[in-house]
C-alpha positions as CSV (number, residue, x, y, z in Angstrom):
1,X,-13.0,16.4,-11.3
2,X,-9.4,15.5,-12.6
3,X,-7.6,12.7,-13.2
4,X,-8.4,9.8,-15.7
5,X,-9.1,7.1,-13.5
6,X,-12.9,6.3,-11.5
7,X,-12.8,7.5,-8.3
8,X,-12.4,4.9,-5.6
9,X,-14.0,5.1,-2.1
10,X,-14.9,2.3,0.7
11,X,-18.1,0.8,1.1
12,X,-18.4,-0.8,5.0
13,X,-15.2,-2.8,4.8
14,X,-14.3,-2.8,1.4
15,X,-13.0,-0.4,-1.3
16,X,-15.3,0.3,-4.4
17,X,-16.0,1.8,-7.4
18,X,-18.9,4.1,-8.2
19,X,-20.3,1.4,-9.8
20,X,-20.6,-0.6,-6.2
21,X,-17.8,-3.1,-7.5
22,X,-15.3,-4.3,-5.2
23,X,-11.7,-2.9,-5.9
24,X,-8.8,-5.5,-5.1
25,X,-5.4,-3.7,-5.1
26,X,-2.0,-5.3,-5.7
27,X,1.0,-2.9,-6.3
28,X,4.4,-1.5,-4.6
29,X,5.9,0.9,-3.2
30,X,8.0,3.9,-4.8
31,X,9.7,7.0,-2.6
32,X,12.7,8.2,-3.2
33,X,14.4,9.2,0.2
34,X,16.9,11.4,-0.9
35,X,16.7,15.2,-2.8
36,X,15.1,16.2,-4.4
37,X,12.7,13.5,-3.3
38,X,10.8,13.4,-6.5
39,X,10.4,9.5,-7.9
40,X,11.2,11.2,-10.9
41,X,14.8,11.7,-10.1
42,X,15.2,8.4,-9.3
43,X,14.6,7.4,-13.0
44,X,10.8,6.2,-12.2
45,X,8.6,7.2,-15.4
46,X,6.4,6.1,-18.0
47,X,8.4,2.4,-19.1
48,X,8.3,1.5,-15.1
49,X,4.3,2.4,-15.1
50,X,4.1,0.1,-18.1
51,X,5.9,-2.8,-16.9
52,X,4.1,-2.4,-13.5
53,X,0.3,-2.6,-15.2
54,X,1.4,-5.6,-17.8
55,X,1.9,-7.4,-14.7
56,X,-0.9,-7.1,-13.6
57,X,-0.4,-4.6,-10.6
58,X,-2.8,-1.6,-9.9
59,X,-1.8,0.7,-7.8
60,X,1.6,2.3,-6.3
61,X,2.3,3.9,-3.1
62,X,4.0,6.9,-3.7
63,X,6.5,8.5,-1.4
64,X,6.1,12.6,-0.4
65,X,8.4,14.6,2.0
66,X,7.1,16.8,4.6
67,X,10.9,18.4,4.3
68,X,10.6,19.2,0.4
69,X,6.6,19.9,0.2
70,X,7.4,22.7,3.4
71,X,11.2,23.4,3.3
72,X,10.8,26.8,5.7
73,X,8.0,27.0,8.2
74,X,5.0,28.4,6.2
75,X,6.5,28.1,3.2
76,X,5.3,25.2,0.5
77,X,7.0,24.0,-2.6
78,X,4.7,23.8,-5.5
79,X,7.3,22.6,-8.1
80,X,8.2,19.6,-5.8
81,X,4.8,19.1,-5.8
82,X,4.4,19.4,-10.0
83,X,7.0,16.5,-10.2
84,X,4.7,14.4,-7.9
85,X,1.7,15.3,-10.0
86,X,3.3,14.1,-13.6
87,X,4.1,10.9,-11.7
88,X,0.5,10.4,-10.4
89,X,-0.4,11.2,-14.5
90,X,2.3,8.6,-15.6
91,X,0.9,6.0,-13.6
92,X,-2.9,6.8,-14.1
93,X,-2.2,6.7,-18.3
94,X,-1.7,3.1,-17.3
95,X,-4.5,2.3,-15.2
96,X,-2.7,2.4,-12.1
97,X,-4.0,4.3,-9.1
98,X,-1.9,6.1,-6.6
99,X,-1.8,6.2,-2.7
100,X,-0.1,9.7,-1.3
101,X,2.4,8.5,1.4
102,X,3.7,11.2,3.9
103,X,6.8,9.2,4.6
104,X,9.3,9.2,6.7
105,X,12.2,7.2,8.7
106,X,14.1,8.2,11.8
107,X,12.0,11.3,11.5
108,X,14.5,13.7,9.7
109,X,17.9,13.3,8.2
110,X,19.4,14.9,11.5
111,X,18.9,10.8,12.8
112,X,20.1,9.1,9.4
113,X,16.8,9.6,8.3
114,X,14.1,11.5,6.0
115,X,11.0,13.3,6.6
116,X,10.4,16.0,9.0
117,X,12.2,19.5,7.9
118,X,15.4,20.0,9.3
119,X,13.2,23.6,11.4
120,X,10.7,21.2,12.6
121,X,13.9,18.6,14.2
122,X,14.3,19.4,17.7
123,X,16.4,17.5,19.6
124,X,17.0,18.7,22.9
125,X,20.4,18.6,22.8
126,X,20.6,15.0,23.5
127,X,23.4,12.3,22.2
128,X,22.2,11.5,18.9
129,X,24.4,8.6,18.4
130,X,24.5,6.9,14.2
131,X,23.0,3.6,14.3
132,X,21.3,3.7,11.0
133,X,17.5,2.2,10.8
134,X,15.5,0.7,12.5
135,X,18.3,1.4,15.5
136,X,18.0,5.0,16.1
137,X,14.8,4.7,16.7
138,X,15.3,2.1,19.7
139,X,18.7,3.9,20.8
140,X,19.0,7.3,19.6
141,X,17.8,10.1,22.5
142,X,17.9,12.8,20.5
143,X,15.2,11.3,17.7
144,X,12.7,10.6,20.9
145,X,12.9,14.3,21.7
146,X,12.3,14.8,18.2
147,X,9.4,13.1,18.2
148,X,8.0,13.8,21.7
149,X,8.3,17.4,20.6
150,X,6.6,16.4,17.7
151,X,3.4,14.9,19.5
152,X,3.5,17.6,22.3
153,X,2.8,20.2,19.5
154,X,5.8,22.4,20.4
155,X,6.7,25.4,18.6
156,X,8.3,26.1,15.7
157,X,10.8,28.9,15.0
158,X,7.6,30.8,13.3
159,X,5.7,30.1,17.0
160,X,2.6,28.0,15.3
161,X,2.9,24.3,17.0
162,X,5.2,21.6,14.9
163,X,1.5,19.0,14.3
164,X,-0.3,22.1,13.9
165,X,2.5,22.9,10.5
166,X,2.2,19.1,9.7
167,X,-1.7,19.5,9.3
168,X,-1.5,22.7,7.3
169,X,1.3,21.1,4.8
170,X,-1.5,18.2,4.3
171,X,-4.2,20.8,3.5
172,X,-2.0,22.1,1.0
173,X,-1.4,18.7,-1.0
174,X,-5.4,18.1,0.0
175,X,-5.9,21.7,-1.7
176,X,-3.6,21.0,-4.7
177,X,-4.8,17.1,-5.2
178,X,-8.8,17.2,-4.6
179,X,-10.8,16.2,-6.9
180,X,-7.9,13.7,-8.9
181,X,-9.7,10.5,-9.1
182,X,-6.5,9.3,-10.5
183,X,-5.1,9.5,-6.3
184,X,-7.1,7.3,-4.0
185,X,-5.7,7.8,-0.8
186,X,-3.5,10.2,1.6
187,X,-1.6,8.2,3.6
188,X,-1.2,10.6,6.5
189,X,2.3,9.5,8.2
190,X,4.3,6.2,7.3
191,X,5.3,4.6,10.3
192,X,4.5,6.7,13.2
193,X,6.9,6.3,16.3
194,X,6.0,6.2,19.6
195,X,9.2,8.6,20.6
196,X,10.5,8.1,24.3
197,X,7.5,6.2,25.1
198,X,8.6,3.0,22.2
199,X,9.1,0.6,25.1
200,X,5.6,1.1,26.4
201,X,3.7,1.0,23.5
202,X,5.6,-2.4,22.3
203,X,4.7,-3.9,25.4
204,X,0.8,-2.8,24.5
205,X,0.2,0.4,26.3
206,X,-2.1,2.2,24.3
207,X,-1.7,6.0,25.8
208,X,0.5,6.4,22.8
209,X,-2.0,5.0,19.7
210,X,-5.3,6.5,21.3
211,X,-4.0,9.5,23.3
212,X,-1.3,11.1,21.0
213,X,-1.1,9.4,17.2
214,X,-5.5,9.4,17.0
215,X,-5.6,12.6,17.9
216,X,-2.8,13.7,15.3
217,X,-5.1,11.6,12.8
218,X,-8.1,13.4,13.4
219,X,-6.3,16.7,13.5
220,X,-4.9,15.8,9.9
221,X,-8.0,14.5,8.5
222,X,-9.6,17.9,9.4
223,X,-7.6,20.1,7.6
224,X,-7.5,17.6,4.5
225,X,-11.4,17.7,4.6
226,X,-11.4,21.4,4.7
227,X,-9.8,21.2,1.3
228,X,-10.9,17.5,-0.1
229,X,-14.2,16.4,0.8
230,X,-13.7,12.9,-0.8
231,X,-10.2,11.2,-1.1
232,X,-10.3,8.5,1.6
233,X,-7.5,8.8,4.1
234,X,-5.1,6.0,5.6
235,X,-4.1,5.4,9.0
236,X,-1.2,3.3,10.5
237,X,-0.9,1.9,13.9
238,X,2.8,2.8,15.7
239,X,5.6,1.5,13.9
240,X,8.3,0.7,12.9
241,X,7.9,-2.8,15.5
242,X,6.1,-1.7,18.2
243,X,2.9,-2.3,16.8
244,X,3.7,-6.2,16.2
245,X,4.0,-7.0,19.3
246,X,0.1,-6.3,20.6
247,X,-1.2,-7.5,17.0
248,X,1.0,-10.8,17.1
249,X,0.2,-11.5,20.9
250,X,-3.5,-10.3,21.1
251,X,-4.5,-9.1,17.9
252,X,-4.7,-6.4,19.1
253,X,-4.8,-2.6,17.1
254,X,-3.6,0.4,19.2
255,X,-5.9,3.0,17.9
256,X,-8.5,4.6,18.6
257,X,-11.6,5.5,16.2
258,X,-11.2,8.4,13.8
259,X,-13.6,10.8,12.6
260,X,-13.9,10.1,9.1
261,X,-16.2,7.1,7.3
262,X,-13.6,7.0,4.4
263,X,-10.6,5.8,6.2
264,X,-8.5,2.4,5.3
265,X,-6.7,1.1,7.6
266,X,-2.5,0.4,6.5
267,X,-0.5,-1.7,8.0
268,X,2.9,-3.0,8.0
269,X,3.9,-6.8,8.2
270,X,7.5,-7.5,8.7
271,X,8.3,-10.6,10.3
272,X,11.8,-9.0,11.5
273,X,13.8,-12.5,9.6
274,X,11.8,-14.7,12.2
275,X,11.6,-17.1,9.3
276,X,10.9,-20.1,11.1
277,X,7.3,-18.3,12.6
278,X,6.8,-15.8,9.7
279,X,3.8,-17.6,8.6
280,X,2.2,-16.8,12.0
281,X,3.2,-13.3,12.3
282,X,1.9,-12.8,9.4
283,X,-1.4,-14.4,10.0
284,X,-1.9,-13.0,13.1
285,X,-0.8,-9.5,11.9
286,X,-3.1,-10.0,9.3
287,X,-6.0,-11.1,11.7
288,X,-5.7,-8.2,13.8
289,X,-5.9,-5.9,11.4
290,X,-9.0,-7.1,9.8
291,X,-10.7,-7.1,13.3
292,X,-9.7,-3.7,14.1
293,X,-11.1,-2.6,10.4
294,X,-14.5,-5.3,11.0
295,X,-14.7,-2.8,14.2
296,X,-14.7,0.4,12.9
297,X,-16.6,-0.7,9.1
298,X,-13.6,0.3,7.3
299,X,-11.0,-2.2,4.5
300,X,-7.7,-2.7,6.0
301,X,-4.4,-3.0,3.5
302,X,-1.3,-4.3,4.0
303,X,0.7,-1.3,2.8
304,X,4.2,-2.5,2.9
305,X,5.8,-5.9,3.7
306,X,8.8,-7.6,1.7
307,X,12.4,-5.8,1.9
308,X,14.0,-9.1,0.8
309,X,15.1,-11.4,-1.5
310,X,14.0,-14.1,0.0
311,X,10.5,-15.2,-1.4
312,X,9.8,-17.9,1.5
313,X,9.2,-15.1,3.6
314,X,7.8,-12.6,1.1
315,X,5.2,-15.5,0.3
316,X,4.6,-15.6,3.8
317,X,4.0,-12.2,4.9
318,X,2.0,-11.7,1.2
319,X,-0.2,-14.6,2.2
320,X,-1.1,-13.2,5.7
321,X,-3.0,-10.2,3.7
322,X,-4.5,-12.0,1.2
323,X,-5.8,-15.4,2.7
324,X,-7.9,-11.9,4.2
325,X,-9.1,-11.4,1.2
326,X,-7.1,-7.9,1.8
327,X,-5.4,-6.1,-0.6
328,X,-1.1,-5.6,-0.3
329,X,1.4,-3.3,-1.9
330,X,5.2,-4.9,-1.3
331,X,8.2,-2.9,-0.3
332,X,9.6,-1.8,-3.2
333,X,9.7,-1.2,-6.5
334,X,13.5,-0.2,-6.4
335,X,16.0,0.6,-4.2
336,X,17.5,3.6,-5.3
337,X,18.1,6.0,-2.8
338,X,17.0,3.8,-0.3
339,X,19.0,5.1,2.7
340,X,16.8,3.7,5.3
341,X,15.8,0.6,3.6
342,X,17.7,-2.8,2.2
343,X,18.5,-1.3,-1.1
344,X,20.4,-4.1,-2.7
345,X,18.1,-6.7,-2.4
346,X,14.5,-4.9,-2.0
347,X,13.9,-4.0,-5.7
348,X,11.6,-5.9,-8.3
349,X,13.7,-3.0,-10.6
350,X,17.2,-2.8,-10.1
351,X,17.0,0.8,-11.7
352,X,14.1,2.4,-12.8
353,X,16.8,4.8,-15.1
354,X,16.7,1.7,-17.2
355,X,14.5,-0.6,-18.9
356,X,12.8,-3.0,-16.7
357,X,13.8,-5.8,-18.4
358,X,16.6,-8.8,-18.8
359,X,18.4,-8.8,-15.2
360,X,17.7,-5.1,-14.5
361,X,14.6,-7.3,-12.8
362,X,14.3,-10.1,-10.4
363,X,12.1,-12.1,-12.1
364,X,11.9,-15.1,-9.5
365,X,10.3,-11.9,-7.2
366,X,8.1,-10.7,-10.0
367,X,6.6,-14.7,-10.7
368,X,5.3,-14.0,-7.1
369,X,4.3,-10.8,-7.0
370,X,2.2,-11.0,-10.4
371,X,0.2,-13.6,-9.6
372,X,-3.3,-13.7,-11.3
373,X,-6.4,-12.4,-8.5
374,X,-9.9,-10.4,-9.6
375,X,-9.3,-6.5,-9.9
376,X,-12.9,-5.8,-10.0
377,X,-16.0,-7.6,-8.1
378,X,-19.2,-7.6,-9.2
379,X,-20.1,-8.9,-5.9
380,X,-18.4,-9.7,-2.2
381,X,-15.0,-11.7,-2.5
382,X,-15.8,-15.1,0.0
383,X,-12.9,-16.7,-1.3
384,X,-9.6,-16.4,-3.5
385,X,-6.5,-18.6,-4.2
386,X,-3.5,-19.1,-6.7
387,X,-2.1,-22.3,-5.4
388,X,0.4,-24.8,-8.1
389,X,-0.9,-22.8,-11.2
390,X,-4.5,-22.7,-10.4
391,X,-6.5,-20.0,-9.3
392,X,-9.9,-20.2,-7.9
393,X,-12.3,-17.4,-7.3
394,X,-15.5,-17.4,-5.3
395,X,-17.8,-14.2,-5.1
396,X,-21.6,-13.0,-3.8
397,X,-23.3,-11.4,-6.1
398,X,-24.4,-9.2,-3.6
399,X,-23.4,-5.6,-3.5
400,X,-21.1,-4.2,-0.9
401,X,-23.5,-1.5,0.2
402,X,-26.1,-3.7,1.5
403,X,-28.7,-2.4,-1.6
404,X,-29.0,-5.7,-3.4
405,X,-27.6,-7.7,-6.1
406,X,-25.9,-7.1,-8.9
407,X,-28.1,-7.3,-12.1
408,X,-27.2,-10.6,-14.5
409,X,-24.3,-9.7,-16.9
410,X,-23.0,-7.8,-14.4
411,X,-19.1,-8.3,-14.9
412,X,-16.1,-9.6,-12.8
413,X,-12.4,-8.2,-14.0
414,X,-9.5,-10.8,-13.2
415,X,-6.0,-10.0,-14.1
416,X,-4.1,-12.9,-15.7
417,X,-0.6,-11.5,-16.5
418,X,1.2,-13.7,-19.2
419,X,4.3,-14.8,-16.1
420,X,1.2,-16.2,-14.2
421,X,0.3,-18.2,-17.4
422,X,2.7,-18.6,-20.3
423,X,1.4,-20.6,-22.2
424,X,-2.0,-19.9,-22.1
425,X,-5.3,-20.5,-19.2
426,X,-8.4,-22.1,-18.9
427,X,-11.3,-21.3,-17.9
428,X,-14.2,-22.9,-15.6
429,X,-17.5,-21.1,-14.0
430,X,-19.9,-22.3,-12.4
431,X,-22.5,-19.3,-11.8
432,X,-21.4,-17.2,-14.8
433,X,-19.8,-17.3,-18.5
434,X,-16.6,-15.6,-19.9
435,X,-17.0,-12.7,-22.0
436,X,-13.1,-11.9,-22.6
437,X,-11.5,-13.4,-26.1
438,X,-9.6,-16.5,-25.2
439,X,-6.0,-15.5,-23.9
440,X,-7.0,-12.2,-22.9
441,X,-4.5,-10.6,-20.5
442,X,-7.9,-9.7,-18.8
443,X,-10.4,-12.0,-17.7
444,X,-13.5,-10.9,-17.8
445,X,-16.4,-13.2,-16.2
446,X,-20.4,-12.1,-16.4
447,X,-22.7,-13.7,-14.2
448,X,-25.7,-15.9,-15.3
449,X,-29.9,-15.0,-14.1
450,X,-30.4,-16.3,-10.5
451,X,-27.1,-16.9,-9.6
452,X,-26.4,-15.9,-6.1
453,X,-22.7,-17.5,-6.3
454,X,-20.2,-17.4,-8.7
455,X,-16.9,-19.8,-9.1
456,X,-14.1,-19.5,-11.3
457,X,-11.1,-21.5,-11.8
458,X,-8.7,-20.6,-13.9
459,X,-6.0,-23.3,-14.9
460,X,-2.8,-22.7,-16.5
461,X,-2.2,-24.6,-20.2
462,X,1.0,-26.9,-20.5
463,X,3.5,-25.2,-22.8
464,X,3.5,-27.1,-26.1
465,X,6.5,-29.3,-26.4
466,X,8.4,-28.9,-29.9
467,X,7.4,-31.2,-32.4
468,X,10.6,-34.2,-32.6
469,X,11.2,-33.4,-28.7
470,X,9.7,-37.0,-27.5
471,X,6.8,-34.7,-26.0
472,X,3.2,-34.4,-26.8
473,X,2.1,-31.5,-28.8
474,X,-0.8,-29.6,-27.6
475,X,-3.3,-29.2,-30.9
């Protein structure tokens, strides 16, 4: 085995630890849409892994391109792929885990976009009018034939089908990845799109999510298993949009099962600057996701959400996930080279080039973001909140795998970044004791013999007031 970090799996619906604990993920999102597609180039490295894990954040979704790992049909690029690999090893000296995103937008830049290789873009010869993103992909004829050709399996210039090439360029991240307990999941395509067929498939038809996009799926998975036996994979339902509609309306998931019992479901919630019903999209986003994932014993994730500045919403689509008890990673760490995205007002870091400090951050988005939550269960999450500087914690101490309970002692990690609580927490359980030194960035609760339940509140301290202010002075 490589990599420096515990290998992570799922248990039923949840994703563990070999230990049986229950692993809660908080983190963002990093790709770097333009070449030479490395998060590297875009100034990402080790100060940026740093800042992320003193706030308290775990894991980052990290951006690959099916266009730079297989630039000519058949041929791979393993130095694009070294570049990923230091990143994955910059994050993991930190404690932070990393999710393999195959990502794209508007399929290739032939549509404004990145992702697919310029062989693998055929498009029919259609207009291919520039409406930027999200609008090519409701207006642009030339990206459906893309991706209908895409689906359909048509051949490349080489003669081997277009899905068949995507599969093999998995098996060769699969091959060079497996066994890297420091990467905990291939996502296998960002925000799959339903090509001609969009309209159908927004207004719930489902030949697209079960009889095309599944299949891909279990096609993928295949040839990643032929090469990694063990690195859980991640599916997404159609997107960008068209899968909102079904979820909002009735919660409803267009996929079908997948052959693999180490699959996360990710999904995206957006509420589309619907602001005045972005608390129920989320909700119900977040609903039908967990259904879908109760359905086929598998944790669900929200996997990207945010693109603003605007915290009422990111609150709002943040709390669909995680009233869910699910885990989230936001859209996006930065905005450089975001030419699909909203890159002057998506970043937590302005520039990762530079140190992530002083105004170079938005620090009204990071006092969100890092809020305090448990990293590490001894036991079944029932409950979790950070509401007006308090946050309470409820937890089985039952194991996820249905074997039993945890033994007394057994420990539960909670991150309490210093933004959450500057001057200082307290600490209240009922069920179990703290173990952690007073003020410890992380919180680290046992539980007591017999207890079946354990609470924990943890309370933010008043900051002293300066003696000669008119204040009281904390002793």
């Amino acid at each position: 085995m490589r990599g420096t970090l515990p290998p992570l799996a799922t248990s039923g619906t949840w994703v563990t630890n070999g230990a049986g604990q229950v692993v809660l993920l908080h983190g963002l999102n990093e790709v770097y849409k333009i070449a030479p597609y490395t998060p590297a180039a875009s100034g990402f490295g080790d100060d940026d892994a740093a800042f992320l894990a003193a706030n308290g954040f775990n894991v980052v979704r990290l951006g690959i391109i099916w266009g730079a790992i297989e630039p000519e049909p058949g041929v791979f690029d393993s130095d694009y792929l070294d570049s990923i690999e230091q990143t994955v090893q910059t994050l993991a000296a930190h404690g932070i885990h990393t999710v393999l995103d195959m990502h794209q937008d508007n399929y290739s830049e032939a549509f404004q976009g990145e992702g697919a290789p310029d062989w693998a873009t055929q498009d029919g010869g259609l207009p291919n009018p520039s409406n930027g993103f999200p609008g090519n992909y409701f207006t642009n004829p030339a990206q459906w034939n893309a991706w209908d050709m895409f689906w359909d399996n048509a051949s490349a210039p080489d003669g081997l089908g277009l899905s068949d090439h995507f599969a093999l360029t998995w098996q060769q991240v699969a091959s060079r990845f497996s066994g890297n307990t420091d990467i905990i999941g291939y996502e296998i395509i960002n925000e799959p799109w339903p090509g001609s067929q969009w309209l159908r498939a927004a207004l719930g038809n489902d030949f697209f999510g079960r009889q095309q996009l599944t299949p891909l799926y279990n096609q993928v998975i295949a040839a990643i298993r032929s090469a990694d036996p063990t690195t859980t994979v991640y599916i997404e339902p159609p997107n960008p949009g068209v899968s909102e509609i079904p979820m909002v309306l009735s919660l409803h998931v267009s996929l079908g099962p997948v052959d693999d019992p180490d699959t996360v479901l990710s999904y995206h919630g957006y509420c589309g600057g619907l602001t005045p019903i972005c608390g129920f999209i989320a909700d119900r986003m977040g609903t039908a996701a967990k259904r879908y994932a109760a359905r086929h014993d598998m944790p669900a994730m929200l996997t990207e959400f945010g693109a603003t500045d605007d915290l009422t919403i990111l609150a709002r689509e943040m709390s669909g996930a995680q009233d869910r008890l699910l885990g989230w990673i936001e859209w996006a760490y930065s905005g450089v080279g975001d030419v699909t995205g909203s890159p002057d007002i998506e970043w937590l870091v302005r520039d990762p080039g530079k140190a992530p400090v002083g105004d170079n951050v938005d620090a009204a988005k990071l006092a969100l973001l890092a809020q305090p939550y448990p990293q590490l269960v001894s036991g079944i999450p029932q409950s979790w909140s950070f509401t007006d500087g308090t946050m309470r914690l409820r937890y089985s101490t039952r194991k996820a795998d249905g074997t039993g309970d945890f033994a007394p002692g057994s420990q539960t990690v909670i991150s309490v970044p210093e933004i959450a609580f500057p001057a200082g927490y307290s600490v209240a359980v009922t069920g179990g004791h703290v173990v952690s030194v007073p003020g410890a960035p992380v919180l680290l609760v046992a539980s007591d013999a017999g207890a079946k339940t354990v609470e924990v509140v943890v309370t933010g301290v008043a900051a002293r007031t300066p003696a000669g202010t008119g204040g009281d002075a904390i002793g």
